[in-house]
PyMOL CGO cylinders between C-alpha atoms (Angstrom):
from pymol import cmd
from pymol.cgo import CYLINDER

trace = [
    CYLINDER, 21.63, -22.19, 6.46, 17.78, -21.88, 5.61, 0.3, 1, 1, 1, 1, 1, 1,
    CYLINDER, 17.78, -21.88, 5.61, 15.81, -19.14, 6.63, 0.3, 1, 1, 1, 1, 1, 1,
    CYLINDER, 15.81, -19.14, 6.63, 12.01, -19.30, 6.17, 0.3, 1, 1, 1, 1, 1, 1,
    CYLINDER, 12.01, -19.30, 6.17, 10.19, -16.51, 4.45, 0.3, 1, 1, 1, 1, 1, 1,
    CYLINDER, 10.19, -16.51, 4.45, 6.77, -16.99, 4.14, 0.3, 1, 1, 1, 1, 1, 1,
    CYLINDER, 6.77, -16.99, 4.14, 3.97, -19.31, 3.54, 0.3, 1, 1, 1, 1, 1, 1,
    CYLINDER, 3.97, -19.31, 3.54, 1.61, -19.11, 0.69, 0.3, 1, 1, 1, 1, 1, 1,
    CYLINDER, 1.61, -19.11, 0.69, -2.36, -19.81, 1.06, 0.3, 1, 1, 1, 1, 1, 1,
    CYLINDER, -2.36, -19.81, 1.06, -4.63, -19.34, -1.69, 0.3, 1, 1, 1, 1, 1, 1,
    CYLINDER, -4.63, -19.34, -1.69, -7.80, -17.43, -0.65, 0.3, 1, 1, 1, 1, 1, 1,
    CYLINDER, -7.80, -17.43, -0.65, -11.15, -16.38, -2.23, 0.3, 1, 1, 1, 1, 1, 1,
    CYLINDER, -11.15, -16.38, -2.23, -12.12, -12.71, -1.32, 0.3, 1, 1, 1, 1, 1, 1,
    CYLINDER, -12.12, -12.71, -1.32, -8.82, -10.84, -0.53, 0.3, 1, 1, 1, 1, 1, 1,
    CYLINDER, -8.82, -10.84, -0.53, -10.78, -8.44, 1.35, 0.3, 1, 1, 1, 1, 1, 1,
    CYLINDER, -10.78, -8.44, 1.35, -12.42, -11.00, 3.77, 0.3, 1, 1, 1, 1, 1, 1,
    CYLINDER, -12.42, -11.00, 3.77, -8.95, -12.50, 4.42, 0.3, 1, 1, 1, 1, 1, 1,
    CYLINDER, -8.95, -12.50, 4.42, -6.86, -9.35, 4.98, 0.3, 1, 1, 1, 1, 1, 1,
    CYLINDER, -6.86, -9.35, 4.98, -9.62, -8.26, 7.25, 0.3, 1, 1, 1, 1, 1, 1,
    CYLINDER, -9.62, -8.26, 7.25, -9.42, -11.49, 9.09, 0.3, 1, 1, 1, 1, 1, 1,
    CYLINDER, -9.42, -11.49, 9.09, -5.46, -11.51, 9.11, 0.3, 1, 1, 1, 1, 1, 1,
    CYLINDER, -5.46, -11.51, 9.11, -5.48, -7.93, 10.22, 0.3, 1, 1, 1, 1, 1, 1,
    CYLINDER, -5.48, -7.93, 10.22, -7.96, -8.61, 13.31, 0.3, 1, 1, 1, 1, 1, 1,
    CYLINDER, -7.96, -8.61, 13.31, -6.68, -11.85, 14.30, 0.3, 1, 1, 1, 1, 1, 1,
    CYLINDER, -6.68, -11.85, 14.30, -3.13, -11.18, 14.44, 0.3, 1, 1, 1, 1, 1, 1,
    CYLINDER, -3.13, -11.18, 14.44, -2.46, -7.30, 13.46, 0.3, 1, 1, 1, 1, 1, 1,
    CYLINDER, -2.46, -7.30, 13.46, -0.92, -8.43, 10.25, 0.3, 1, 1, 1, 1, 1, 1,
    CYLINDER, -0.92, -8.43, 10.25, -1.37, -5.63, 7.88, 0.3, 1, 1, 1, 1, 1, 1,
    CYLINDER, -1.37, -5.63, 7.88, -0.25, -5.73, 4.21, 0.3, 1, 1, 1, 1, 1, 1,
    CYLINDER, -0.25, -5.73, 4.21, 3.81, -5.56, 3.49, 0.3, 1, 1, 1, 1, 1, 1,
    CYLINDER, 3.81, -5.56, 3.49, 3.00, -5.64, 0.06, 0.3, 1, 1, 1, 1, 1, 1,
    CYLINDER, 3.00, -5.64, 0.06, 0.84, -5.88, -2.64, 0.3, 1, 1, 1, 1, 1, 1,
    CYLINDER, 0.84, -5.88, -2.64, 1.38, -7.47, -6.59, 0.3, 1, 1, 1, 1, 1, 1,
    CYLINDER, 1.38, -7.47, -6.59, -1.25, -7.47, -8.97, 0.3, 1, 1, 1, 1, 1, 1,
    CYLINDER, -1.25, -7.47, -8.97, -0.74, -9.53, -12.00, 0.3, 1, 1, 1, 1, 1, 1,
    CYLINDER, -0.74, -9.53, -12.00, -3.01, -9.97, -14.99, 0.3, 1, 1, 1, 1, 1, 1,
    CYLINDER, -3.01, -9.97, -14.99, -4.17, -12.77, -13.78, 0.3, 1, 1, 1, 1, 1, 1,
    CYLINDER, -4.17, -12.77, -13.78, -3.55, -13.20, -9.99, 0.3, 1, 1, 1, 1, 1, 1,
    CYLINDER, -3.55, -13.20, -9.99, -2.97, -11.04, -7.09, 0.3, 1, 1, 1, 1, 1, 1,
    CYLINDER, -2.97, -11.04, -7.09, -0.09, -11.45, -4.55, 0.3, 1, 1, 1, 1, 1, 1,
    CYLINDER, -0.09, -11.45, -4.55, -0.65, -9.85, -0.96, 0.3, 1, 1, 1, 1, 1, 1,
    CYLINDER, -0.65, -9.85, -0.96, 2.09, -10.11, 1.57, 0.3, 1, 1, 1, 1, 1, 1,
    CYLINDER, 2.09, -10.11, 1.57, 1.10, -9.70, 5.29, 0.3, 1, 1, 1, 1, 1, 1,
    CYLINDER, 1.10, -9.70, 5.29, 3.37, -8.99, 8.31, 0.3, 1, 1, 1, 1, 1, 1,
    CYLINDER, 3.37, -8.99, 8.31, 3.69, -7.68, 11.60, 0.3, 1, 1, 1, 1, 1, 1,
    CYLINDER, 3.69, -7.68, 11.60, 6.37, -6.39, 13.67, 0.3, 1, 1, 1, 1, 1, 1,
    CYLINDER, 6.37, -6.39, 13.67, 6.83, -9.27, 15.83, 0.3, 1, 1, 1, 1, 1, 1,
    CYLINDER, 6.83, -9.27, 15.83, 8.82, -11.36, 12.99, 0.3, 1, 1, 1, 1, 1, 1,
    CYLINDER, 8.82, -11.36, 12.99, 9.94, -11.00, 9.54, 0.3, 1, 1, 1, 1, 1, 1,
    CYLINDER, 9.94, -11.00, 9.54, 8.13, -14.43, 8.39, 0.3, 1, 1, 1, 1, 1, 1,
    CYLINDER, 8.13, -14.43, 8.39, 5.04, -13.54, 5.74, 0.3, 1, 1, 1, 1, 1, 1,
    CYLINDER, 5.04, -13.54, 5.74, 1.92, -14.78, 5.19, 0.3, 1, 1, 1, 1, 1, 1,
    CYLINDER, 1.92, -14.78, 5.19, 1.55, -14.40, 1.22, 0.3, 1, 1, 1, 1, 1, 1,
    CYLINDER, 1.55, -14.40, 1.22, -2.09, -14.55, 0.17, 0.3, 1, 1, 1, 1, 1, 1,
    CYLINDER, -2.09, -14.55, 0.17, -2.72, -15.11, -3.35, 0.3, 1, 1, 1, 1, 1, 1,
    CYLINDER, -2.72, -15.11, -3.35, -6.27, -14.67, -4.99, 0.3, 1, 1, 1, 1, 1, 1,
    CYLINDER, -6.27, -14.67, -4.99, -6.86, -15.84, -8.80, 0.3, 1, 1, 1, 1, 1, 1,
    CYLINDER, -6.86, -15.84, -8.80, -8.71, -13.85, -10.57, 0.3, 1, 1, 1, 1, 1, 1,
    CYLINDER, -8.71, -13.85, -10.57, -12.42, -14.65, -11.50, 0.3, 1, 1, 1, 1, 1, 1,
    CYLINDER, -12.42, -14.65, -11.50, -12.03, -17.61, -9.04, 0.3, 1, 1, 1, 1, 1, 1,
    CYLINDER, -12.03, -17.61, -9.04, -15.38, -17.59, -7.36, 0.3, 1, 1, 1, 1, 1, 1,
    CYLINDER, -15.38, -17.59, -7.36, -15.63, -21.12, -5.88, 0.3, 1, 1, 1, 1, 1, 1,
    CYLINDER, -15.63, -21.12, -5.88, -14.15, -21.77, -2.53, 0.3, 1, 1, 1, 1, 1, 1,
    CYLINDER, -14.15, -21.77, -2.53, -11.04, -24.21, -2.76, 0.3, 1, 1, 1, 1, 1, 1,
    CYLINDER, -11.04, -24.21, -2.76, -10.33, -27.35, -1.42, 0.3, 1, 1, 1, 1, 1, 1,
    CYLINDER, -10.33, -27.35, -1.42, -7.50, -27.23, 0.99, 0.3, 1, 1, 1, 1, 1, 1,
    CYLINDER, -7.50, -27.23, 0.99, -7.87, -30.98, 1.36, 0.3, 1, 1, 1, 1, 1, 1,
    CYLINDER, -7.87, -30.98, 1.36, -6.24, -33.55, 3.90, 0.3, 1, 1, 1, 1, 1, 1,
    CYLINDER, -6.24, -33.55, 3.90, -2.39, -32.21, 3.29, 0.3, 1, 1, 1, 1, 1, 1,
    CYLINDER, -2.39, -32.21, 3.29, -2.95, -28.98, 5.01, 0.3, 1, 1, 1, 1, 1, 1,
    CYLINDER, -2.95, -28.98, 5.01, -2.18, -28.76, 8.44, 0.3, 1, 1, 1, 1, 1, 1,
    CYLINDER, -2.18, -28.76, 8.44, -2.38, -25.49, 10.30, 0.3, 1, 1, 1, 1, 1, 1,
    CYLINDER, -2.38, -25.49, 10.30, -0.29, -21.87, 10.45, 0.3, 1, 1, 1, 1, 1, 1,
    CYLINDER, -0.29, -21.87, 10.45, 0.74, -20.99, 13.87, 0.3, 1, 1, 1, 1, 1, 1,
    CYLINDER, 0.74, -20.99, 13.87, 1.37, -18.13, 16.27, 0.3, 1, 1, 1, 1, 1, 1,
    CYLINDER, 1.37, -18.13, 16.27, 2.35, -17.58, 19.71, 0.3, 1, 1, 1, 1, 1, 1,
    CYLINDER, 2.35, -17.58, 19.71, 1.28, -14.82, 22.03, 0.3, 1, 1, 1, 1, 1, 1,
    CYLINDER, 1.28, -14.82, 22.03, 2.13, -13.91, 25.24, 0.3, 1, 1, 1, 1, 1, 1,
    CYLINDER, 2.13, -13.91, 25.24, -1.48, -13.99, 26.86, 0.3, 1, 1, 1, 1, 1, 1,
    CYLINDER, -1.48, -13.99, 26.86, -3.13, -17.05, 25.60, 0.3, 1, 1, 1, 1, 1, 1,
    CYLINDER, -3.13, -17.05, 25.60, -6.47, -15.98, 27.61, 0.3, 1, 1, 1, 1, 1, 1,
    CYLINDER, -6.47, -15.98, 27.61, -6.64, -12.57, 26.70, 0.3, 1, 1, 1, 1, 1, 1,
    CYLINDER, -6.64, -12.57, 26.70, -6.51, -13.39, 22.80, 0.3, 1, 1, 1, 1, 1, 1,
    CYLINDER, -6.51, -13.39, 22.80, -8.86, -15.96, 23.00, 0.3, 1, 1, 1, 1, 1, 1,
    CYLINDER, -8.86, -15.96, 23.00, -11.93, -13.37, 24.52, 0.3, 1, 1, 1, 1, 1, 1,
    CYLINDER, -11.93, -13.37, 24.52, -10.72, -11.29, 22.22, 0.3, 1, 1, 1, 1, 1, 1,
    CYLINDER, -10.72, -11.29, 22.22, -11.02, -13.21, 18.98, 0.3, 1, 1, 1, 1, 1, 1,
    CYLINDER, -11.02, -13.21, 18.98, -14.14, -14.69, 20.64, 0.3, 1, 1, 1, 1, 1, 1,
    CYLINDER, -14.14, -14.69, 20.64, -15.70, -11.40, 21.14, 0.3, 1, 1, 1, 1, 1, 1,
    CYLINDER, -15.70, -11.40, 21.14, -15.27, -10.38, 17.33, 0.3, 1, 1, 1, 1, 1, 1,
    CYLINDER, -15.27, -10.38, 17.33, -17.42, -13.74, 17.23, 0.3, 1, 1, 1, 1, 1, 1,
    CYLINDER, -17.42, -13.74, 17.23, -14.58, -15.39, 15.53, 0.3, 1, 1, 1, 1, 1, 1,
    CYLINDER, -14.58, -15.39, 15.53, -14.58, -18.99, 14.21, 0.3, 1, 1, 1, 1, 1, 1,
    CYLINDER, -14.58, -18.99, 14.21, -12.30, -20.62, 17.48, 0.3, 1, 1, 1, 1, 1, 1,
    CYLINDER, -12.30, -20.62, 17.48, -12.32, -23.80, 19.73, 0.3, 1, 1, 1, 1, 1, 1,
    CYLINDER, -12.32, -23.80, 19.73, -12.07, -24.21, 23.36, 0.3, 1, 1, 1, 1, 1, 1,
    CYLINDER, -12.07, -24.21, 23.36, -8.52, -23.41, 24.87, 0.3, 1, 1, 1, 1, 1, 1,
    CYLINDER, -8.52, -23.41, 24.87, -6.53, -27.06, 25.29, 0.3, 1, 1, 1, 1, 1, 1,
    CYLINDER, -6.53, -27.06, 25.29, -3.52, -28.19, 27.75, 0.3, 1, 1, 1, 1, 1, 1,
    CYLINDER, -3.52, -28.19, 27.75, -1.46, -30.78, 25.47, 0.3, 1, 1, 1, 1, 1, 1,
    CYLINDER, -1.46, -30.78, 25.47, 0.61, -32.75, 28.13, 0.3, 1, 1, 1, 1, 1, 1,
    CYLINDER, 0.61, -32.75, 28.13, 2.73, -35.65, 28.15, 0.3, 1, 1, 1, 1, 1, 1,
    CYLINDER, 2.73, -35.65, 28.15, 4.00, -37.48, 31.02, 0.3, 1, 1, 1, 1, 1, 1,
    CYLINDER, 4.00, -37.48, 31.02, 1.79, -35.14, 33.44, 0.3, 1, 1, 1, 1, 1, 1,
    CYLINDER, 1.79, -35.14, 33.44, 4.17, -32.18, 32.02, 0.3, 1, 1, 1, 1, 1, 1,
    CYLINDER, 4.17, -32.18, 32.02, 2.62, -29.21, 30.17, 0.3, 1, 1, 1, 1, 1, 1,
    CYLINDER, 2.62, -29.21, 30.17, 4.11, -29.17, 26.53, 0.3, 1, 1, 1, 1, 1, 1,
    CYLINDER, 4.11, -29.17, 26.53, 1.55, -26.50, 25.07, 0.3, 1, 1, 1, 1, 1, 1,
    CYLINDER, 1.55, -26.50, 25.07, -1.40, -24.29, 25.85, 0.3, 1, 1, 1, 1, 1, 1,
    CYLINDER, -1.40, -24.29, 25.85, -3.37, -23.69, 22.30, 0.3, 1, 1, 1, 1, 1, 1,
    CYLINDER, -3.37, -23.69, 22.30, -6.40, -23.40, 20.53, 0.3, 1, 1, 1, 1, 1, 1,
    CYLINDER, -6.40, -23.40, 20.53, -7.35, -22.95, 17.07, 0.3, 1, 1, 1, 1, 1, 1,
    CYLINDER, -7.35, -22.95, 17.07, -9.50, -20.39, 14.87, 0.3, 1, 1, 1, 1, 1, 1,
    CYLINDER, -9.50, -20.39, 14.87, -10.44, -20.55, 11.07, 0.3, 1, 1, 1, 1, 1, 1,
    CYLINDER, -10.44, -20.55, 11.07, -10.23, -18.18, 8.56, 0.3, 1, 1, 1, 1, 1, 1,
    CYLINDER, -10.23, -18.18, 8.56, -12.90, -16.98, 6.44, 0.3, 1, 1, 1, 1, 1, 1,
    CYLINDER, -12.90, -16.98, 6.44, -11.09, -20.31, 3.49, 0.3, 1, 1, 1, 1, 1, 1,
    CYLINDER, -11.09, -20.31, 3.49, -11.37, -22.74, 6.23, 0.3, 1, 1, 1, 1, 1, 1,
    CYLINDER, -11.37, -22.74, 6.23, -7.68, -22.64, 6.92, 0.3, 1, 1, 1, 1, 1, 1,
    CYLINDER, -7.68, -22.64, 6.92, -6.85, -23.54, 10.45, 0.3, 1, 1, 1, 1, 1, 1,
    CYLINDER, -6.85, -23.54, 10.45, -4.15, -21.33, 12.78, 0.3, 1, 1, 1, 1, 1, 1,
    CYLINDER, -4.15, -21.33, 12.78, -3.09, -22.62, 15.67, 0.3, 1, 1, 1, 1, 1, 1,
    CYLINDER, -3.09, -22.62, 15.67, -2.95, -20.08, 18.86, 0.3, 1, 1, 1, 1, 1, 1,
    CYLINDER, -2.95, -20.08, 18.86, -0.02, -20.93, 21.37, 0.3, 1, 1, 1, 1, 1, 1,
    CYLINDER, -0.02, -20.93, 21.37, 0.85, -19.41, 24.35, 0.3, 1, 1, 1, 1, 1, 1,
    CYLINDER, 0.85, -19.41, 24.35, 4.53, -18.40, 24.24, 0.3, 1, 1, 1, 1, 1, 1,
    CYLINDER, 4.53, -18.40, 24.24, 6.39, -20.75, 26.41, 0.3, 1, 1, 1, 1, 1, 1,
    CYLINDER, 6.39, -20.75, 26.41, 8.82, -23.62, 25.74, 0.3, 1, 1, 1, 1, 1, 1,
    CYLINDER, 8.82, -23.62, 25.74, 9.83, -24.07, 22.58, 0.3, 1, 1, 1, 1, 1, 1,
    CYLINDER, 9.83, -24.07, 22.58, 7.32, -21.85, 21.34, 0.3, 1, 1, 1, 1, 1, 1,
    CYLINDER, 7.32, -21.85, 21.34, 8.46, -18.14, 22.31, 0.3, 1, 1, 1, 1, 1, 1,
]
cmd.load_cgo(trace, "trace")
């Protein structure tokens, strides 16, 4: 069987994005790989073993285009509410909370903030199928 590891995003400013990571979801760095020409930066928390890898290229100073394949990270939390006047105080980049229902049933309670790329993460409140 398959167990996933980690997802990769590349990033601009490694400091802007581990500062983001770290205040958004208390992911601090697992560990860090510098290369000649690139950077590898693997963030964690104790909630789960699954990474977020960062990489930054070196002399890379243009933002990059995470075009129309990317969809979003996620991560659950067990007080949807709470997390979103917190990230909203820090004057984070989020939406408005939103119920996704079907059939008049409550499948999800989310809502979404960027990171300082434009990459989208998906808030859910644990419940369901996503505890």
């Amino acid at each position: 069987m398959a167990k996933a590891i980690h997802s990769m995003i590349r990033v601009l400013d490694e400091e802007k994005s581990r500062s983001f990571y770290k205040e958004a979801f208390g992911l601090d760095v697992a560990e860090r790989l510098d290369f000649d020409s690139f950077t590898l930066v693997y963030l964690c928390n104790s909630e789960t073993s699954f990474e977020l890898e960062l990489t930054i290229n070196k002399g890379r100073t243009e933002a990059y285009d995470i075009g129309d394949g990317y969809g979003h990270l996620a991560f659950s939390v067990d007080d949807l509410d709470a997390q979103h006047e917190r990230m909203k105080s820090k004057q984070l980049k989020i939406r408005d909370i939103v119920e996704f229902k079907r059939d008049g049933t409550l499948l999800a309670r989310f809502f979404f903030v960027e990171d300082p790329d434009g990459y989208k993460i998906e808030v859910l409140q644990r419940q369901g199928r996503y505890l």
